[in-house]
FIBA-170973 format. One line per 5 residues: number of its first residue (from 1); their letters; for each residue x, y negated, z negated of N, C-alpha, C. Coordinates in steps of 0.1 Angstrom, whole numbers. Layout:
<sites>
NUM = a = X:Y:Z:X:Y:Z:X:Y:Z; ... $
</sites>
This chain:
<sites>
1 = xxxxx = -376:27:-326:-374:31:-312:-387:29:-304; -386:24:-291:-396:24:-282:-406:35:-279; -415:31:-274:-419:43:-269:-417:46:-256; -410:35:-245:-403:36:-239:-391:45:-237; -386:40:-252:-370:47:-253:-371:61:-254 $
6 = xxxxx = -383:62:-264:-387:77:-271:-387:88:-252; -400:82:-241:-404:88:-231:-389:92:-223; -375:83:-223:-366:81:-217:-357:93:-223; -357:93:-231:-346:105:-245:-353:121:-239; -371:121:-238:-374:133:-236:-375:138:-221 $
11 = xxxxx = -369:125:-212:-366:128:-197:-354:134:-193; -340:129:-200:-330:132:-201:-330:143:-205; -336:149:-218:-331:154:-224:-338:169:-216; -351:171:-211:-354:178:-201:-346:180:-193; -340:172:-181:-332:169:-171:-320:180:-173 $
16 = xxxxx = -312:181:-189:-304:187:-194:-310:204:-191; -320:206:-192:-325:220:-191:-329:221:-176; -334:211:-168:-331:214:-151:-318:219:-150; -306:209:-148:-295:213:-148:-286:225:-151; -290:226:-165:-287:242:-169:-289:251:-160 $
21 = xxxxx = -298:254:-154:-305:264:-149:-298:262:-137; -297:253:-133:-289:250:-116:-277:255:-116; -272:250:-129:-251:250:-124:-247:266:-133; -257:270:-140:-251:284:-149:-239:281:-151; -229:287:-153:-215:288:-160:-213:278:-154 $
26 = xxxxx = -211:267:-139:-199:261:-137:-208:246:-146; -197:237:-140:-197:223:-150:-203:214:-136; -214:207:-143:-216:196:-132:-214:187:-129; -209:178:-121:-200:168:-117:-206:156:-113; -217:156:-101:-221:144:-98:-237:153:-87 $
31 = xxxxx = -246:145:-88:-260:152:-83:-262:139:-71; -266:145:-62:-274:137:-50:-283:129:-52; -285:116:-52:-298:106:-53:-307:109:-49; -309:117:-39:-323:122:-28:-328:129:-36; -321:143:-39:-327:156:-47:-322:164:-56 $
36 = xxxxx = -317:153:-62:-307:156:-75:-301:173:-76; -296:174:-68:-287:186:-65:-270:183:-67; -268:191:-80:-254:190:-83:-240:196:-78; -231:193:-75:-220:194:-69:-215:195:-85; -210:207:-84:-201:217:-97:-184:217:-91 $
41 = xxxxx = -179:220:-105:-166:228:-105:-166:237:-115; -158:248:-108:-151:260:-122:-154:258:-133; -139:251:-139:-134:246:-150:-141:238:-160; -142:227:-150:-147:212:-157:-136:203:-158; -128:200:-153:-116:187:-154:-120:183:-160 $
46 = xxxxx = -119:169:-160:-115:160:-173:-128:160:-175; -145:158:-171:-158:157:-176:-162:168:-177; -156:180:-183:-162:191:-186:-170:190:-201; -162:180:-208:-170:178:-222:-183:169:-223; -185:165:-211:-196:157:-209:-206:168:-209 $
51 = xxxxx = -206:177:-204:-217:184:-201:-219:195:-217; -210:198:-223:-211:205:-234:-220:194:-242; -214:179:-245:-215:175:-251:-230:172:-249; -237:174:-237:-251:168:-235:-259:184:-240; -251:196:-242:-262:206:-241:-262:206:-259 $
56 = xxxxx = -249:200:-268:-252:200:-281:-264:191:-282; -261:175:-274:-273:168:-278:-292:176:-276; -291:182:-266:-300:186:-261:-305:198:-276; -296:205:-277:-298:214:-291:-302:208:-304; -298:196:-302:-304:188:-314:-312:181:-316 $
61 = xxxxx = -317:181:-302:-335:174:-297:-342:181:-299; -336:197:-297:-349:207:-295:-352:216:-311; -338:216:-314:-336:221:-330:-340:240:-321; -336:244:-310:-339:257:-303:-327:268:-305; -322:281:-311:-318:287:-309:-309:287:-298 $
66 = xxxxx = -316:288:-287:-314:292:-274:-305:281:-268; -309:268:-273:-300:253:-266:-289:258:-278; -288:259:-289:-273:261:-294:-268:271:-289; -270:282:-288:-263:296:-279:-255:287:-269; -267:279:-265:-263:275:-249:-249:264:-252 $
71 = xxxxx = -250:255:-261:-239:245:-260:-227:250:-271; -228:264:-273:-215:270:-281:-211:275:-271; -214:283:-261:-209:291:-249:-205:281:-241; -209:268:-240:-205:262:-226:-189:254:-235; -190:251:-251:-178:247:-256:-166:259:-252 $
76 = xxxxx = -171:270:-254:-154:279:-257:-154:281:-238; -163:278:-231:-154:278:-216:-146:266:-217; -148:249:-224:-132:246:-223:-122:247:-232; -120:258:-237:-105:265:-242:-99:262:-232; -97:268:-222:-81:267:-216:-76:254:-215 $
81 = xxxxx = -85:240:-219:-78:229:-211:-71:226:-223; -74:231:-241:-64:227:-247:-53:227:-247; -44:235:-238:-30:239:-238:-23:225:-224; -36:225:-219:-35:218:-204:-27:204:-205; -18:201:-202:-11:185:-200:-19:176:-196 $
86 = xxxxx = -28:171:-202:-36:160:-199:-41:148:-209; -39:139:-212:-42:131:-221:-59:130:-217; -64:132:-213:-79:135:-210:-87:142:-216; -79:155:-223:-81:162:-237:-91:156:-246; -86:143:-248:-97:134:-257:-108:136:-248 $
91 = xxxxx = -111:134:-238:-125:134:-232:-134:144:-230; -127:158:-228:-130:168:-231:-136:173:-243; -123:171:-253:-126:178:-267:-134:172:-277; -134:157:-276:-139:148:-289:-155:147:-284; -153:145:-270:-171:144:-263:-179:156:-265 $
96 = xxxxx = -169:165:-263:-177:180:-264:-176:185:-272; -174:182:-285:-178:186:-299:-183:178:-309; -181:166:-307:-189:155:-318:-199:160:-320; -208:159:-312:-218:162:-313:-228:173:-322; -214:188:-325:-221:196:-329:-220:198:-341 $
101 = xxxxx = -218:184:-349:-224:188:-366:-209:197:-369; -215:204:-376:-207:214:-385:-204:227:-379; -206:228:-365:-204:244:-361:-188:242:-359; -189:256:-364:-176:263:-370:-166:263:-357; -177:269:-350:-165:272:-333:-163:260:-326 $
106 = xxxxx = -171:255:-327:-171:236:-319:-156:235:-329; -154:231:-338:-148:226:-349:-135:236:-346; -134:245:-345:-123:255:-343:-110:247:-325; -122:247:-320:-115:250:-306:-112:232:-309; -120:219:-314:-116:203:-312:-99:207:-322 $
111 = xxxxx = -102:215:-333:-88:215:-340:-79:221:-331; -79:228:-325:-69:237:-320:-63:225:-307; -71:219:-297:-69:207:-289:-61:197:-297; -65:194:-306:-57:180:-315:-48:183:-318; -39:195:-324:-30:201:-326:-22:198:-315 $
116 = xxxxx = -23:206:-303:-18:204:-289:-14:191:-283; -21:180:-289:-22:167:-286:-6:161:-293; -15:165:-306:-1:155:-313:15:159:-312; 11:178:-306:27:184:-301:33:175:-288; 24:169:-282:28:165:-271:28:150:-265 $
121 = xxxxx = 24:142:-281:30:130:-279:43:125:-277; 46:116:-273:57:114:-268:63:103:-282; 68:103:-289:72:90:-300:81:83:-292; 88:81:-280:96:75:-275:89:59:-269; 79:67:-263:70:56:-257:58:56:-266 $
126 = xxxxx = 56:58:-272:44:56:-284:34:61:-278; 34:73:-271:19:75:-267:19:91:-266; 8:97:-258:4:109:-258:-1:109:-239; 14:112:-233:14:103:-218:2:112:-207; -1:104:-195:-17:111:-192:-15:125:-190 $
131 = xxxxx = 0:133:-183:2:146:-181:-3:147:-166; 2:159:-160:8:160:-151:-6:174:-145; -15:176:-154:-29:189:-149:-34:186:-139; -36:170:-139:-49:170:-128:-39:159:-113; -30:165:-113:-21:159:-103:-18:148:-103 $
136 = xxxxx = -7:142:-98:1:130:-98:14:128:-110; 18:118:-113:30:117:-122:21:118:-136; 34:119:-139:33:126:-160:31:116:-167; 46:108:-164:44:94:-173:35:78:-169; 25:83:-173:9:72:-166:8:65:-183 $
141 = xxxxx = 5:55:-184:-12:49:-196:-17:49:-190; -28:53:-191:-41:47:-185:-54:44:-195; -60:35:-192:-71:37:-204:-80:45:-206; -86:54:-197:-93:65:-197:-84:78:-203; -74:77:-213:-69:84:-218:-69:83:-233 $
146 = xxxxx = -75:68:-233:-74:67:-252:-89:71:-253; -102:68:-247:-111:71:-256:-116:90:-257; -123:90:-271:-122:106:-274:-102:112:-279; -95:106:-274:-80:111:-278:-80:102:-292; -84:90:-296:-77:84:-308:-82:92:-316 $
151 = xxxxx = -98:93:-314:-104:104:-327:-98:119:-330; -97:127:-318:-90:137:-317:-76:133:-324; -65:127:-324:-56:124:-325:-58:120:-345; -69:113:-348:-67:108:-359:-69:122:-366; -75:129:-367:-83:142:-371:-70:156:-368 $
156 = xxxxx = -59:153:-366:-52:166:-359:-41:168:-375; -44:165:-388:-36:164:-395:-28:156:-401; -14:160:-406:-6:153:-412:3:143:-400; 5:135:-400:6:128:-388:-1:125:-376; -15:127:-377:-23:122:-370:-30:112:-365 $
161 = xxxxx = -31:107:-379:-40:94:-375:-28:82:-372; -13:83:-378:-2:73:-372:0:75:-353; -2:89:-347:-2:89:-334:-11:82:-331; -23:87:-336:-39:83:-330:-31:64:-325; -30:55:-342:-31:41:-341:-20:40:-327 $
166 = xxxxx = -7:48:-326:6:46:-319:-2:48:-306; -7:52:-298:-14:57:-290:-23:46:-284; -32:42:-294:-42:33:-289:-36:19:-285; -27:16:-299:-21:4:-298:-6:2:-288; -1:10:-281:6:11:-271:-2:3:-257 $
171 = xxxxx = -13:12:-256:-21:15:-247:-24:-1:-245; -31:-6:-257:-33:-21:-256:-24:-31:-255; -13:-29:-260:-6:-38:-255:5:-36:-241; -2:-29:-237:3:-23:-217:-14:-29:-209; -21:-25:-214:-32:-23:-207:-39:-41:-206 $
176 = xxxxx = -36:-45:-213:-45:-63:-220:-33:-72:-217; -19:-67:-213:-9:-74:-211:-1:-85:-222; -2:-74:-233:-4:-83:-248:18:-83:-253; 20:-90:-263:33:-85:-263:39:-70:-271; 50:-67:-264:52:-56:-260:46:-47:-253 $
181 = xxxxx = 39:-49:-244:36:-40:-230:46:-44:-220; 39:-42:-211:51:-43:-201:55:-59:-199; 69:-58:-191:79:-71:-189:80:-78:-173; 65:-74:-171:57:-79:-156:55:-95:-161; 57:-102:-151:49:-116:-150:38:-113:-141 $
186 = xxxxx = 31:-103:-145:15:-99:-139:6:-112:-140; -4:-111:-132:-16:-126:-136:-31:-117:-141; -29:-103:-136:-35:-99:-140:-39:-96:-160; -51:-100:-162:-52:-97:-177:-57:-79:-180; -62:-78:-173:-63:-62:-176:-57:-53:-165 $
191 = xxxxx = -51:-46:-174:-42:-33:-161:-49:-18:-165; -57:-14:-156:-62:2:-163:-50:9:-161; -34:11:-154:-30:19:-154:-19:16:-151; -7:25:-158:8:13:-153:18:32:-156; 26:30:-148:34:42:-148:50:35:-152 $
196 = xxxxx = 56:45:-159:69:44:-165:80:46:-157; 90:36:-151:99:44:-147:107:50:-151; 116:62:-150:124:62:-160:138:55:-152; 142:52:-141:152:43:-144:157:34:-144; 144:25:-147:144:11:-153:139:9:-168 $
201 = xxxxx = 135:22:-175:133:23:-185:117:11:-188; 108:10:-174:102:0:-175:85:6:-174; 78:-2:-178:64:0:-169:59:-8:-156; 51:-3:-150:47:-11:-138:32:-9:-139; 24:-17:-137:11:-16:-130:3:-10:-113 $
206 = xxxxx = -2:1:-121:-4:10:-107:-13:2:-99; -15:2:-89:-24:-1:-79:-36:3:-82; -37:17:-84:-52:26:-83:-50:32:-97; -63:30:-105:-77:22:-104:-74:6:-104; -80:-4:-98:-77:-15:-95:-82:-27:-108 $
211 = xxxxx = -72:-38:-113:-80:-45:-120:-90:-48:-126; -98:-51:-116:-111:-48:-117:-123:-39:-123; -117:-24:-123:-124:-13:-126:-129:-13:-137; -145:-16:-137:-153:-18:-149:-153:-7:-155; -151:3:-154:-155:15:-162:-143:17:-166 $
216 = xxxxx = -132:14:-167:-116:13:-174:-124:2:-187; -130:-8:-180:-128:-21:-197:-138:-11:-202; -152:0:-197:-160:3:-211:-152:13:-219; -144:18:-208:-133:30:-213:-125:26:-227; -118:15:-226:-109:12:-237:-117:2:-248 $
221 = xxxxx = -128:-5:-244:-136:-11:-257:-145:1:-263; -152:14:-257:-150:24:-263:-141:27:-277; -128:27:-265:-117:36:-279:-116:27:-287; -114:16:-287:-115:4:-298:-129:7:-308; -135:9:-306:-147:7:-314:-146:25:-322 $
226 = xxxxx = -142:32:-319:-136:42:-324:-128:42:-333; -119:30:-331:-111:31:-340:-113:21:-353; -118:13:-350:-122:3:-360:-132:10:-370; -138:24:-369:-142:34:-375:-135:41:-382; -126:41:-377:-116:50:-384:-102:41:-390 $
231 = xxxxx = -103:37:-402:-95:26:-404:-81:34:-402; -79:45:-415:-68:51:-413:-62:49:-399; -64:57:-390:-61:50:-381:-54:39:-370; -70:31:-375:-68:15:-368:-56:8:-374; -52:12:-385:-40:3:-396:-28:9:-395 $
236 = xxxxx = -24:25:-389:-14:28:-393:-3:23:-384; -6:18:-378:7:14:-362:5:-2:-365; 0:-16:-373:-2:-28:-375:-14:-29:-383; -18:-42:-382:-29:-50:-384:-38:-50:-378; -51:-40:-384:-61:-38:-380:-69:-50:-377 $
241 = xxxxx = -69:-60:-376:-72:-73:-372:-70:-73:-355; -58:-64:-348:-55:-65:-338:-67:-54:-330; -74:-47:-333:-81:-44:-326:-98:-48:-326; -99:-58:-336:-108:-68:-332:-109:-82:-320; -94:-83:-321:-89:-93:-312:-91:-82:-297 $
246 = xxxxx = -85:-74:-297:-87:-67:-282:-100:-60:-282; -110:-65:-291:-129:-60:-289:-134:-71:-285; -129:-86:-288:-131:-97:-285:-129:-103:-269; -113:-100:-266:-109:-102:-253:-118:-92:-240; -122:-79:-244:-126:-73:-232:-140:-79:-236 $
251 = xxxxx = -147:-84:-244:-161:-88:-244:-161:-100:-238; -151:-106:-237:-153:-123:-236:-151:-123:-220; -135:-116:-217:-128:-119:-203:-137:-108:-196; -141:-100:-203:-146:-92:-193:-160:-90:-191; -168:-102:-196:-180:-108:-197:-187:-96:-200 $
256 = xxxxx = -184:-88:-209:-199:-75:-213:-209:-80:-223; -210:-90:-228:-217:-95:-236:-229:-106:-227; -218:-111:-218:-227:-116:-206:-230:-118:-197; -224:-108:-187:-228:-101:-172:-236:-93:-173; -241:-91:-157:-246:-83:-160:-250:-69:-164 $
261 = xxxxx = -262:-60:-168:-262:-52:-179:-258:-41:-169; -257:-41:-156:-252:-28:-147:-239:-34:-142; -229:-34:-142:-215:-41:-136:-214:-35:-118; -209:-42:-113:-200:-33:-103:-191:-26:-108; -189:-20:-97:-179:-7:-100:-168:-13:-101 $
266 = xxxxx = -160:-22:-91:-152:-32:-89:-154:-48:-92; -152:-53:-103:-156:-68:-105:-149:-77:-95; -143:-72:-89:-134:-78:-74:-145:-79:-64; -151:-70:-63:-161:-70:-56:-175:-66:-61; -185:-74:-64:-195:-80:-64:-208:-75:-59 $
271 = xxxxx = -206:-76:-43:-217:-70:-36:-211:-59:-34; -203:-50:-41:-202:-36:-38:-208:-28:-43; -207:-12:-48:-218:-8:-58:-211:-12:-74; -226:-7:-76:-226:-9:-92:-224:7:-98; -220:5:-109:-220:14:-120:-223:16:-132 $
276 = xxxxx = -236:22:-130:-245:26:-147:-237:30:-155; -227:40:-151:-224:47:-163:-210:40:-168; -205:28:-162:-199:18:-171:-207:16:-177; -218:13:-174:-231:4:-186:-233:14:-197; -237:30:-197:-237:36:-203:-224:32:-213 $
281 = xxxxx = -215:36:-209:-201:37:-218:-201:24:-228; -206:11:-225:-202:-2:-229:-216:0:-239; -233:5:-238:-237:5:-247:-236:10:-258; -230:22:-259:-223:33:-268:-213:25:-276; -205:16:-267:-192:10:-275:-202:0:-281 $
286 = xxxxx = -207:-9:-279:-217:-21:-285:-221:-15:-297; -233:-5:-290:-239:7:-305:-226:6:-321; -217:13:-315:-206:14:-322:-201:4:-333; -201:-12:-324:-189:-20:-329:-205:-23:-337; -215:-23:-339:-224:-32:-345:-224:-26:-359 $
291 = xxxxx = -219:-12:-356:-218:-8:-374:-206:-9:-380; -193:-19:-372:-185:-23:-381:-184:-32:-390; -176:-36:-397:-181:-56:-408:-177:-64:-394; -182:-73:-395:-182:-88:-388:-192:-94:-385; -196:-106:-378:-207:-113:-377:-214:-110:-370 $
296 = xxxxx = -211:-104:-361:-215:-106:-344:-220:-89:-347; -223:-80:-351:-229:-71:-353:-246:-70:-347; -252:-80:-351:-266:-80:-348:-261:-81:-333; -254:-90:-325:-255:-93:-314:-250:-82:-307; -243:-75:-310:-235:-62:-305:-247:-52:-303 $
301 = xxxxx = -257:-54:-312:-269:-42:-311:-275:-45:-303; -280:-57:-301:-290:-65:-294:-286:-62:-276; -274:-62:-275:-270:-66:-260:-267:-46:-260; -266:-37:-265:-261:-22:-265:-279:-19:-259; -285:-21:-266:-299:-16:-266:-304:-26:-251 $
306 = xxxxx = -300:-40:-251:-306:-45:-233:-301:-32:-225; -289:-31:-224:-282:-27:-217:-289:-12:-215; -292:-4:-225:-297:6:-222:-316:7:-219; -323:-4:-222:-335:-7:-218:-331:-6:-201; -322:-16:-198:-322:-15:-180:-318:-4:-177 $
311 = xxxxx = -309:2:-178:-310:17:-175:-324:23:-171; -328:29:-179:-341:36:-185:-347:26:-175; -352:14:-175:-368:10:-167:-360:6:-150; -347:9:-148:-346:3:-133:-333:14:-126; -331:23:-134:-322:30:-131:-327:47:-132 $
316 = xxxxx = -335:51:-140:-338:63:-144:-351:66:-134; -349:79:-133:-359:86:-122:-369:88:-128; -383:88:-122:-395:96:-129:-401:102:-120; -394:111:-119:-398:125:-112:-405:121:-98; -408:130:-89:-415:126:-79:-406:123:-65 $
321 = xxxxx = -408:124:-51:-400:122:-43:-389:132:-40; -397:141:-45:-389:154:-40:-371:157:-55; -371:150:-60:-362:148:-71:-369:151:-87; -359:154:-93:-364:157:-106:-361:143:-118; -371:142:-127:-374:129:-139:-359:133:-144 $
326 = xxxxx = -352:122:-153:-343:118:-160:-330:118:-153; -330:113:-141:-319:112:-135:-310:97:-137; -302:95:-142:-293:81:-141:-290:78:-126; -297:72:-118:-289:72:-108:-276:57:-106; -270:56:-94:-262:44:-97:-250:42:-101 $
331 = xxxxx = -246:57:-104:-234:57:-108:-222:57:-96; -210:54:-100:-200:55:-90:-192:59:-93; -186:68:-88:-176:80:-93:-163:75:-84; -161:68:-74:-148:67:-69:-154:56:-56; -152:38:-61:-158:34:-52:-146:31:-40 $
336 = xxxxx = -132:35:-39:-120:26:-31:-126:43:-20; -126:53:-28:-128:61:-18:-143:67:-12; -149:56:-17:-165:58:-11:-171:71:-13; -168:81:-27:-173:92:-32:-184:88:-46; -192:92:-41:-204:93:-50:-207:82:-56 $
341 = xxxxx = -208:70:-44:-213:57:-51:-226:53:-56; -236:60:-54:-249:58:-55:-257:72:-64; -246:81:-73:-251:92:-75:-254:90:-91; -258:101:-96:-260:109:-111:-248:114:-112; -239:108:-127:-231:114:-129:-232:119:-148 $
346 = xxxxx = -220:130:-147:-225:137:-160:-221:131:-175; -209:121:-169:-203:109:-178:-218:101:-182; -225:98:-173:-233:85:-174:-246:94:-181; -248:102:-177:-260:113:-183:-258:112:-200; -244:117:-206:-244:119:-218:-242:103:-228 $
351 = xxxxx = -239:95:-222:-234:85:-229:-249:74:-231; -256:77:-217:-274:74:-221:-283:83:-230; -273:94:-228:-280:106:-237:-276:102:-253; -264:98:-252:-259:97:-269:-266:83:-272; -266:69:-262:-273:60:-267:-283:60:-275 $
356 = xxxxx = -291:65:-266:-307:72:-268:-308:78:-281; -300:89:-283:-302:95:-293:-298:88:-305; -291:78:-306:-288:73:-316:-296:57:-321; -300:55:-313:-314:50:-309:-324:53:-319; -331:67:-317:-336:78:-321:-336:82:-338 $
361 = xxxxx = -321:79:-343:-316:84:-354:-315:101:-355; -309:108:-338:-311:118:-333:-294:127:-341; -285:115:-336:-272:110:-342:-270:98:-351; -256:101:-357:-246:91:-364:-239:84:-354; -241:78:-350:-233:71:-338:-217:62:-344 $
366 = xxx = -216:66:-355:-205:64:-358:-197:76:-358; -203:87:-358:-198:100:-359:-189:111:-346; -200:101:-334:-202:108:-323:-191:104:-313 $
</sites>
């Protein structure tokens, strides 16, 4: 590791202890570029596990008493969302407990979630549908629902890991436009999100999130690279060959191997903002795929680790200017509705935080 990377891991990982101290019980959402002042909620919706998940990493920087107190208490505040209708569960539960090794309560509450998960997949449609918690219709795919859910899903017991594969591989062949997804003559190649009718017994491609939406492709080459970890898994719904092929297609069509290392938010649009914490999410998945078998491994490390160098030297704060050091800024949290396109978000915090750390050899990044 750099010494670079090293100075970058100990900014972040600070930054995690600003933050604490700012948001106390609630969950943080997204911080202002000027003066990194965070905008919280209650609960924590769907990125409530981002933030647990940064305070285990942070507990395992510091090896401190006081950071594990701190990231066991912030896990059992999201209990309630296990019961919660949301296929986002995975994002919640798998991000906000990976991380913590062997504790018992982390490990209690991801089991109790996974359980809930697999009661509420649907075998009709092969999936575990996005749910109806955080408003809008029930029956969604979207790809921001398979990563963190396949692992959750593989890990929930005796019929788990065949949901997990049924699940991911649904997803992919709706989401990549592959056969058996939907019976659209779409031109589009990637769909982040397609709703079911039920009385056409059909899918359709939603409008919102659009084509485009880079942080949908780091979203589902993510869960791909998850699963190709978890063979059980990857094999039980086909030919684990098939999600090499869909690690191939979002790297190729969706140029992450050779665009640039910060995307827009929208690949539709270009000169619009960009988004780190797509970048984030795609280095993590790169990290990932480089410790599966195949050739292209070295190269997968090579372009995970660019990718998080630009972060860190063109994206990360170093204190000063009235703002506090280890801020990701750049992220974009909702660019059609012009919310938080230029901010710190807690997605993008932890997934530079997990890079880093595994970087580090802080984590198993196969683990995580």
């Amino acid at each position: 590791m750099s010494a670079a990377t090293g100075r970058a891991l100990a900014a972040v990982m600070e930054r995690v202890a600003v933050t604490a101290a700012e948001v106390g019980d609630r969950f943080p959402l997204y911080a202002d570029p000027a003066d990194g002042r965070w905008t919280t909620t209650g609960r924590g919706s769907w990125t409530g596990g981002f933030w647990a998940g940064l305070l285990w990493l942070r507990a395992r920087y510091t090896g401190a008493e006081s950071d594990r107190l701190a990231a066991t208490a912030c896990t059992a505040r999201l209990a309630p969302w296990a019961g919660a209708d949301t296929a986002t569960r995975g994002l919640i539960f798998w991000y906000g407990t990976a991380a913590a090794g062997d504790d018992a309560e982390a490990a209690a509450i991801r089991a109790r979630a996974a359980g809930a998960c697999l009661a509420a997949c649907d075998p009709d449609l092969g999936i575990l549908p996005w749910g109806d918690a955080l408003g809008g219709p029930r029956l969604l795919a979207r790809v921001d629902a398979v990563p963190g859910t396949v692992a959750l899903l593989a890990g929930a017991g005796p019929g788990g890991p065949a949901a997990a594969a049924s699940h991911l591989h649904r997803h992919l062949d709706l989401c990549l436009g592959r056969p058996g997804g939907t019976d659209d003559d779409a031109s589009e190649w990637f769909r982040p999100a397609l709703r079911f009718e039920t009385d056409s017994a059909r899918w359709r491609p939603c409008a919102d999130p659009p084509p485009g939406w880079s942080r949908g492709r780091a979203w589902l080459l993510l869960a791909v690279a998850d699963a190709m970890l978890r063979p059980a898994a990857a094999g039980a719904a086909g030919d684990p060959a098939r999600l090499a092929d869909a690690a191939a297609l979002l790297l190729t069509r969706g140029e992450l191997l050779t665009g640039p290392p910060v995307p827009p938010a929208d690949t539709a649009l270009p000169d619009g903002p960009r988004d780190t914490s797509a970048a984030a999410i795609t280095a993590v998945a790169l990290l990932k795929l480089a410790r599966t078998p195949g050739p292209r491994a070295e190269q997968y490390a090579l372009r995970g680790a660019e990718i998080l160098d630009r972060l860190i030297r063109s994206h990360l704060t170093g204190g000063g200017g009235g703002r506090p050091a280890g801020m990701l800024l750049d992220g974009c949290y909702d660019a059609a509705a012009r919310s938080a396109v230029r901010h710190e978000l807690v997605w993008g915090d932890f997934f530079l935080a997990l890079g880093l750390a595994a970087l580090h050899g802080l984590v198993d990044i196969t683990r995580v």
